[in-house]
Chimera marker file (.cmm) of the C-alpha trace (Angstrom):
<marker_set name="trace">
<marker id="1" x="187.239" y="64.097" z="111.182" r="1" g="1" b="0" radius="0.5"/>
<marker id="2" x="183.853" y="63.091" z="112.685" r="1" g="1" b="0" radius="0.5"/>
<marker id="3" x="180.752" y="61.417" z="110.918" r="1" g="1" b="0" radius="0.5"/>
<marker id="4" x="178.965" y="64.654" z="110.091" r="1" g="1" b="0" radius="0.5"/>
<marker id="5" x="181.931" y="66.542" z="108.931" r="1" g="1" b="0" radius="0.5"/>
<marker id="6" x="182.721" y="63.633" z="106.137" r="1" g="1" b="0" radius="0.5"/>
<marker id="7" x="178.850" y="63.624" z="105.388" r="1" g="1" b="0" radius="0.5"/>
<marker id="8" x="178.914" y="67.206" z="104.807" r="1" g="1" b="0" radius="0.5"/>
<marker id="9" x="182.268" y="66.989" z="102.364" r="1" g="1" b="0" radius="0.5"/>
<marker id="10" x="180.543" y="64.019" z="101.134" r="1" g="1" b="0" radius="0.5"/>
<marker id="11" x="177.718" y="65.714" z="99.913" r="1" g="1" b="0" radius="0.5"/>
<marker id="12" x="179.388" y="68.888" z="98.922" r="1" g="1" b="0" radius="0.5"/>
<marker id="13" x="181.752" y="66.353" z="96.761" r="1" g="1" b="0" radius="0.5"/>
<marker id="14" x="178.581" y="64.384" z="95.477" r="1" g="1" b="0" radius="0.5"/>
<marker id="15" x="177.125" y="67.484" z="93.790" r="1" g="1" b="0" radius="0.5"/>
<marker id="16" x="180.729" y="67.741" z="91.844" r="1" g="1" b="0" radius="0.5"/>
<marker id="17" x="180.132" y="64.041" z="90.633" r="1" g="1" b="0" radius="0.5"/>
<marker id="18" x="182.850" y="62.794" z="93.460" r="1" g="1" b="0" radius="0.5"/>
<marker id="19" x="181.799" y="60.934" z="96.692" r="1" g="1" b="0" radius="0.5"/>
<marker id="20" x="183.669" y="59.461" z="99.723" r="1" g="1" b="0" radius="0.5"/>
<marker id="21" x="187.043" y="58.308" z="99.180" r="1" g="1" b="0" radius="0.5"/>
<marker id="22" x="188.068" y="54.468" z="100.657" r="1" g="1" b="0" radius="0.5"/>
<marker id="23" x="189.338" y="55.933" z="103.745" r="1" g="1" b="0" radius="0.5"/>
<marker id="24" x="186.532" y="58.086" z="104.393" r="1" g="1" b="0" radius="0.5"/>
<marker id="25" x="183.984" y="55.418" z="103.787" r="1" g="1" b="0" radius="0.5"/>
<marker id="26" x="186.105" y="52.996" z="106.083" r="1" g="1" b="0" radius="0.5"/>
<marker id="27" x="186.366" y="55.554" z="108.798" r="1" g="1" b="0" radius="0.5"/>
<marker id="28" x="182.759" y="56.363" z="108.630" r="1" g="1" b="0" radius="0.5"/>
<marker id="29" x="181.288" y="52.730" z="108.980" r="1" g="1" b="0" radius="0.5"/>
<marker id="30" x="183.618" y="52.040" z="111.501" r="1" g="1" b="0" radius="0.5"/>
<marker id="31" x="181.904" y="55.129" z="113.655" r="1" g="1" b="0" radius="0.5"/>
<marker id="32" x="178.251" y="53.590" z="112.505" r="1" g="1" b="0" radius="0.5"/>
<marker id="33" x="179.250" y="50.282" z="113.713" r="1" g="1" b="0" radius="0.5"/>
<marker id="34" x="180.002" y="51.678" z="116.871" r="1" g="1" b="0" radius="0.5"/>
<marker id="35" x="176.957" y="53.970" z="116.805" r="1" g="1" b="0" radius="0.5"/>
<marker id="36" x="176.620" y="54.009" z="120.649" r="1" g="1" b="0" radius="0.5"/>
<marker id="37" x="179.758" y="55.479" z="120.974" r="1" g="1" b="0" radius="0.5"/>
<marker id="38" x="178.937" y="58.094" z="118.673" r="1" g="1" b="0" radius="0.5"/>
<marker id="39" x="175.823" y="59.226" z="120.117" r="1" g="1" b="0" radius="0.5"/>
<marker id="40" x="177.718" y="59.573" z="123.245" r="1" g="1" b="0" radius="0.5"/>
<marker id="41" x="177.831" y="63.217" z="124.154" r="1" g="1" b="0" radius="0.5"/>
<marker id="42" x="181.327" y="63.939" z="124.185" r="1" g="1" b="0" radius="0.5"/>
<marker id="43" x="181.131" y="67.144" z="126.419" r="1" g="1" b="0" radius="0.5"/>
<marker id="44" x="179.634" y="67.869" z="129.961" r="1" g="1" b="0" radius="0.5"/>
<marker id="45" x="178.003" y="71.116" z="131.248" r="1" g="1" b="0" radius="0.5"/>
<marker id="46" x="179.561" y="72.069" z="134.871" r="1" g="1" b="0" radius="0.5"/>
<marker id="47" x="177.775" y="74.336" z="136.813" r="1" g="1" b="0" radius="0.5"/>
<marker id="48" x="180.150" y="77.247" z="138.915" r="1" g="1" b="0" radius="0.5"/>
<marker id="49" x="179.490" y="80.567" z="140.309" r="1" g="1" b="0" radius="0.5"/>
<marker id="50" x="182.090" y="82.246" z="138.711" r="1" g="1" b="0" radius="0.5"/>
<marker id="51" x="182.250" y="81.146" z="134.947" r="1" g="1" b="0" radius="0.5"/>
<marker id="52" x="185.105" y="83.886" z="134.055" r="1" g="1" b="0" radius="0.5"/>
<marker id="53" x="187.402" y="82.561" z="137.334" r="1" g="1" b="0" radius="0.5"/>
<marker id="54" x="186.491" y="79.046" z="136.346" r="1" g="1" b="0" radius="0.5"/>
<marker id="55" x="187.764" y="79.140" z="132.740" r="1" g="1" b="0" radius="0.5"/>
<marker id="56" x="190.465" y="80.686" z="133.543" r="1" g="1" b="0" radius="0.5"/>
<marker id="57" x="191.723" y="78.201" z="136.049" r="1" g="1" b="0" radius="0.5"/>
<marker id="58" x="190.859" y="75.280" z="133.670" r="1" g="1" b="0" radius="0.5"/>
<marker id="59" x="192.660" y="77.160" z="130.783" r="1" g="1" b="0" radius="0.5"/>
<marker id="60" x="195.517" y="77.394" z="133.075" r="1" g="1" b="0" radius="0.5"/>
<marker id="61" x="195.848" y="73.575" z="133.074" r="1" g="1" b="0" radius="0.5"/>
<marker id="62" x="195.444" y="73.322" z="129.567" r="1" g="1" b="0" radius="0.5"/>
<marker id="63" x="191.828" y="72.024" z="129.147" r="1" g="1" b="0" radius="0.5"/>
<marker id="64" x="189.494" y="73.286" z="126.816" r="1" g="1" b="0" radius="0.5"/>
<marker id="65" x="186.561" y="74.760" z="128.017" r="1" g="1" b="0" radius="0.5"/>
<marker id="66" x="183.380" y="76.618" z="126.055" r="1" g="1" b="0" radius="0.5"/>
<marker id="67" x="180.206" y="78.620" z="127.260" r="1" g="1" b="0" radius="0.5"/>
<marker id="68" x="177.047" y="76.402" z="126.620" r="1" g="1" b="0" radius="0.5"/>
<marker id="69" x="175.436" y="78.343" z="125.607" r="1" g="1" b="0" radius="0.5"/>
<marker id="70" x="174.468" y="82.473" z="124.972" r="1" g="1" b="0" radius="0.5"/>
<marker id="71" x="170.940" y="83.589" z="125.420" r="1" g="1" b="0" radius="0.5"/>
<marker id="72" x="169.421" y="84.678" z="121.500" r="1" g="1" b="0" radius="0.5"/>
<marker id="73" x="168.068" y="87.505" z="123.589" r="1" g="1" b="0" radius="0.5"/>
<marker id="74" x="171.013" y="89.091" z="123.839" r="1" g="1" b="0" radius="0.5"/>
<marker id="75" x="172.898" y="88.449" z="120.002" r="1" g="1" b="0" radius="0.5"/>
<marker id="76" x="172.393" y="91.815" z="118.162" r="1" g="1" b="0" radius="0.5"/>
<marker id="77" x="171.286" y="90.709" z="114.924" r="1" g="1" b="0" radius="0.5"/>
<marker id="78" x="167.772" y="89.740" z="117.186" r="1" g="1" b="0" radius="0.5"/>
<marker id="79" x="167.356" y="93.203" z="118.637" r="1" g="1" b="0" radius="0.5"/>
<marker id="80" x="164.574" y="94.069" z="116.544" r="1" g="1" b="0" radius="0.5"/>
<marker id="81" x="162.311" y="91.488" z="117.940" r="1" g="1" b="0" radius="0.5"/>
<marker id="82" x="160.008" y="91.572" z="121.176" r="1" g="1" b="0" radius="0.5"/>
<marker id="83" x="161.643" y="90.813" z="124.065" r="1" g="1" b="0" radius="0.5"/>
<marker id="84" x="160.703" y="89.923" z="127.719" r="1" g="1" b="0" radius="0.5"/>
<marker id="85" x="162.144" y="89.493" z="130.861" r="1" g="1" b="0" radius="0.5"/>
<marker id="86" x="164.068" y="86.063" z="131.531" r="1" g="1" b="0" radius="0.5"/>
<marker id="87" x="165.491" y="85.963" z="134.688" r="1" g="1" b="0" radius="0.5"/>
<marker id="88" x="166.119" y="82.218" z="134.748" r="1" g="1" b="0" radius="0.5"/>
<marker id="89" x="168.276" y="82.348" z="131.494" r="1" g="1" b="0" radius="0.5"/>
<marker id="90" x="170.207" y="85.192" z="132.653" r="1" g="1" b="0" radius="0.5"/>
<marker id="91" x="170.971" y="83.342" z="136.008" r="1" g="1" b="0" radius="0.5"/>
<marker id="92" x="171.699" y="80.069" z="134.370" r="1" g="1" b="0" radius="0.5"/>
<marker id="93" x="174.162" y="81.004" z="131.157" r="1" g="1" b="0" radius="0.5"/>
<marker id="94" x="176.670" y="82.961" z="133.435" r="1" g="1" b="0" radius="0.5"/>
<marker id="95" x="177.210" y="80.012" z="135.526" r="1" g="1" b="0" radius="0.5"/>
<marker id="96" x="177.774" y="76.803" z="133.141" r="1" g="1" b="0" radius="0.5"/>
<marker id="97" x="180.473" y="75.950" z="131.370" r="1" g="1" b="0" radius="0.5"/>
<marker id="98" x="181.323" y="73.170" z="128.957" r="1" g="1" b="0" radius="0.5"/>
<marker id="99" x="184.319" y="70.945" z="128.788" r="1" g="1" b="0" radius="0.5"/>
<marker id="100" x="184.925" y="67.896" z="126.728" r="1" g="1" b="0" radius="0.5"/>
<marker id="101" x="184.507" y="64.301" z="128.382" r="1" g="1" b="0" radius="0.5"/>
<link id1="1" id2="2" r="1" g="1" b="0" radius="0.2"/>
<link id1="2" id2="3" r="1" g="1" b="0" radius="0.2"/>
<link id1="3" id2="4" r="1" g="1" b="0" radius="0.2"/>
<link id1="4" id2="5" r="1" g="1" b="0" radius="0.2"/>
<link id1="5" id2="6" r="1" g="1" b="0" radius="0.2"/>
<link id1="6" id2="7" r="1" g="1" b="0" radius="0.2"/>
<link id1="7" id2="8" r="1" g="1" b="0" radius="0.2"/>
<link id1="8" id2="9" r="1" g="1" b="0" radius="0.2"/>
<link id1="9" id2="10" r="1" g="1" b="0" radius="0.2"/>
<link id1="10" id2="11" r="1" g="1" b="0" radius="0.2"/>
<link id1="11" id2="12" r="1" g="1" b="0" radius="0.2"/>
<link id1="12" id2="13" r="1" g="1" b="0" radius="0.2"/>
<link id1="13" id2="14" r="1" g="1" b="0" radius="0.2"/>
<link id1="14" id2="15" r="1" g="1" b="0" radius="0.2"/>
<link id1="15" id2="16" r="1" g="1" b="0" radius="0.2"/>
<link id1="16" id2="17" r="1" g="1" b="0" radius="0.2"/>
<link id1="17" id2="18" r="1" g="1" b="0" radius="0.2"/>
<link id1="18" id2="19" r="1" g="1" b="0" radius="0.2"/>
<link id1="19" id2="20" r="1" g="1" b="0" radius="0.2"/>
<link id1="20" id2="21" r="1" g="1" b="0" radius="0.2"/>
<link id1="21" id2="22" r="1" g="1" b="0" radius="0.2"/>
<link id1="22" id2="23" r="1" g="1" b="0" radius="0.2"/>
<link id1="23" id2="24" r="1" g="1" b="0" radius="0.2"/>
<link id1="24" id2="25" r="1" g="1" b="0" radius="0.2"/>
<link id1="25" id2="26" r="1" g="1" b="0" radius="0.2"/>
<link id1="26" id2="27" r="1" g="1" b="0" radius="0.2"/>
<link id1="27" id2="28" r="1" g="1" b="0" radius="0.2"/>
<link id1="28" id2="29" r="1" g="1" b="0" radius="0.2"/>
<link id1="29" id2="30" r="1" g="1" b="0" radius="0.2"/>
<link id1="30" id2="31" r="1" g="1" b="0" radius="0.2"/>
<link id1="31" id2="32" r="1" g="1" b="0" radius="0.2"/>
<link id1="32" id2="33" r="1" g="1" b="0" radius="0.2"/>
<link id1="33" id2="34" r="1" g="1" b="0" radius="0.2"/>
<link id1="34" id2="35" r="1" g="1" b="0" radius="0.2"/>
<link id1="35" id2="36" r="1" g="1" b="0" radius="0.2"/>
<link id1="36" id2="37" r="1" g="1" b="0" radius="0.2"/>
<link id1="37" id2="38" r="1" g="1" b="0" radius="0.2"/>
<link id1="38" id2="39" r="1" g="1" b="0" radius="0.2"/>
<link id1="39" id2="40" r="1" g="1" b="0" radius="0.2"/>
<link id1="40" id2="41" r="1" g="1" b="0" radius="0.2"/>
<link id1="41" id2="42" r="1" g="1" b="0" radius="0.2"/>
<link id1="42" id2="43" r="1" g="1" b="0" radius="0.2"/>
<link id1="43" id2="44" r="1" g="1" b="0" radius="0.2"/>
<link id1="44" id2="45" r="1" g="1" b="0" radius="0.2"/>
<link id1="45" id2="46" r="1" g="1" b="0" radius="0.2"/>
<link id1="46" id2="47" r="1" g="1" b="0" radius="0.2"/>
<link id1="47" id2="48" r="1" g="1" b="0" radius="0.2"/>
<link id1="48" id2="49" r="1" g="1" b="0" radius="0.2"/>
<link id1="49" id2="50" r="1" g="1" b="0" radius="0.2"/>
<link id1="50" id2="51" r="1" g="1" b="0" radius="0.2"/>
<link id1="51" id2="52" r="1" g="1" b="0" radius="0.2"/>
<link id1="52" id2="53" r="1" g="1" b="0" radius="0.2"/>
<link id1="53" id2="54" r="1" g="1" b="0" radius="0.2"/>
<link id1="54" id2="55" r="1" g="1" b="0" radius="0.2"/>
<link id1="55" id2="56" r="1" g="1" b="0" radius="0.2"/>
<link id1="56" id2="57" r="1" g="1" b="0" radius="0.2"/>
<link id1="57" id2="58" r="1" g="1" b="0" radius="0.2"/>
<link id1="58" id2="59" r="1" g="1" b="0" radius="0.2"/>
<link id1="59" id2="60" r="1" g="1" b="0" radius="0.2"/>
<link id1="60" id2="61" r="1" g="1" b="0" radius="0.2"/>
<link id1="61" id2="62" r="1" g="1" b="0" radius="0.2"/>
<link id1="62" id2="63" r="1" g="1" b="0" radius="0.2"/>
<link id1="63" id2="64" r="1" g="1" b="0" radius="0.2"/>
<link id1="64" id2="65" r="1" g="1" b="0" radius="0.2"/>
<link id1="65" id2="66" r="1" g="1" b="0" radius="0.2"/>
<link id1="66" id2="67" r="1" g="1" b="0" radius="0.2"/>
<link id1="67" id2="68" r="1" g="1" b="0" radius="0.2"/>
<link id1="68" id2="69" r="1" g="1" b="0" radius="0.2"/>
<link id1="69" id2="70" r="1" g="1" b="0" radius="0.2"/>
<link id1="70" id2="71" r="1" g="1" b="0" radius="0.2"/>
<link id1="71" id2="72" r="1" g="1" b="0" radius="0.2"/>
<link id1="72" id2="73" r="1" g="1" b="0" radius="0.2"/>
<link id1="73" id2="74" r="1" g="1" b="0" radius="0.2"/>
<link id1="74" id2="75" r="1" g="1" b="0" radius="0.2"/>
<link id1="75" id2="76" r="1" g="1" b="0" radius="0.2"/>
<link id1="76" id2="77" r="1" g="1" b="0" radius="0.2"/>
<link id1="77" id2="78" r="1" g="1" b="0" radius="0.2"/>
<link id1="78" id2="79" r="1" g="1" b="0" radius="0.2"/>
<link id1="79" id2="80" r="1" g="1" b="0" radius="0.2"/>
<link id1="80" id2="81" r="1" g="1" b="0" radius="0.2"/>
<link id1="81" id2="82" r="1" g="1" b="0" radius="0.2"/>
<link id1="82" id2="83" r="1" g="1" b="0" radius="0.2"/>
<link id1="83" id2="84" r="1" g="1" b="0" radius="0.2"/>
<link id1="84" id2="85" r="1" g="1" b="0" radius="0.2"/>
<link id1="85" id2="86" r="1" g="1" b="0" radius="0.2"/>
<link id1="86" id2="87" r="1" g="1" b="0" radius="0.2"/>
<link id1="87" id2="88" r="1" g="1" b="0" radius="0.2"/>
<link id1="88" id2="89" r="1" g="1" b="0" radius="0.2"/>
<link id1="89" id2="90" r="1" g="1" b="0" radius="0.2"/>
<link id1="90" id2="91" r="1" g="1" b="0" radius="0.2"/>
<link id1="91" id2="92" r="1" g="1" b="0" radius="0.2"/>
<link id1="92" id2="93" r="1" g="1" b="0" radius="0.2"/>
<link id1="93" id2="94" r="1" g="1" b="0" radius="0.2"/>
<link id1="94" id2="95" r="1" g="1" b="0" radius="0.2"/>
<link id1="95" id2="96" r="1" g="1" b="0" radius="0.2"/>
<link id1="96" id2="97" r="1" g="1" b="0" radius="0.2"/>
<link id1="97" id2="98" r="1" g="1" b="0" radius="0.2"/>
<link id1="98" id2="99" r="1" g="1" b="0" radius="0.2"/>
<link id1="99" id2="100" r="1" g="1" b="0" radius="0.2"/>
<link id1="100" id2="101" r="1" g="1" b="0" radius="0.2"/>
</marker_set>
């Protein structure tokens, strides 16, 4: 478990009167000693021209691959807002991909 999902549990345990546990708080200065490591990003974007033939092929070799991102313009629950036209963002989120490091 990462250092935010034990601080999360941590403080959702705190506010039942319960805190970390020895592992937890082991595992957790361990990452904080190591702090660069942590603040590492642990995925990369990768650029392609065709995202859908791309992540396919990587799934094919067994690698886990995400979209970085989708444009809020075009999530439903934002429809009622003003919109404009952003070509750039169209262009750019149907042609990166992410994949861990």
């Amino acid at each position: 478990m990462d250092i935010r999902k034990r601080y999360e549990q941590s403080n959702t345990n705190a506010e039942k009167g319960t805190g970390m546990n020895f592992v937890e708080q082991t595992l957790t200065l361990a990452q904080l000693w190591d702090f660069e490591n942590v603040t590492k990003p642990r995925y990369e974007v990768i650029k392609t021209n065709n995202r859908l033939l791309k992540m396919a092929e990587l799934t094919n070799k067994c690698n886990e691959v995400d979209w970085s991102f989708f444009p809020i313009h075009k999530v439903s629950n934002y429809s009622k807002y003003p919109r404009q036209n952003l070509p750039n963002t169209e262009k750019l989120w149907k042609k990166q991909l992410i994949i861990p490091k």
